[in-house]
C-alpha positions, 0 to 999 in steps of 0.5 A: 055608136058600137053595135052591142053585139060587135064583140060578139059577132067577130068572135063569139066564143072569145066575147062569151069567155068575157062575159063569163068573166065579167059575170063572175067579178060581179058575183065577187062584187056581190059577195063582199062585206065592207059597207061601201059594197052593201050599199051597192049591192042593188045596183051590182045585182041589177048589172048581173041581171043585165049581163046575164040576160044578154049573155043567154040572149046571144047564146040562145038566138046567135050562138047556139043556132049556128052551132046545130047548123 
């Protein structure tokens, strides 16, 4: 099994600008208007949820720390 913070660990900055990305397709995700992506608006919002919440995780207990160091 991956570590979930492998990516990070190796390359914090490169994993961070992923994140942002995949944030921000999930934003789009989130902001079309066919049906399909009404009906799975619960489950791209809960995704964005999740991603954002590790996101400011590994920023605030990984990333940021080693920075003030």
């Amino acid at each position: 099994m991956r570590n979930k913070n492998e990516g990070f660990i190796k390359d914090p900055f490169k994993y961070l600008e992923e994140d942002h990305r995949k944030i921000e397709a999930l934003f789009e995700e989130l902001g079309k208007k066919d049906d399909q992506a009404v009906m799975n608006r619960v489950d791209v919002a809960m995704m964005l949820r999740d991603t954002l919440e590790r996101h400011s995780d590994l920023e605030k207990n990984v990333l940021y720390p080693v920075l003030r160091s």
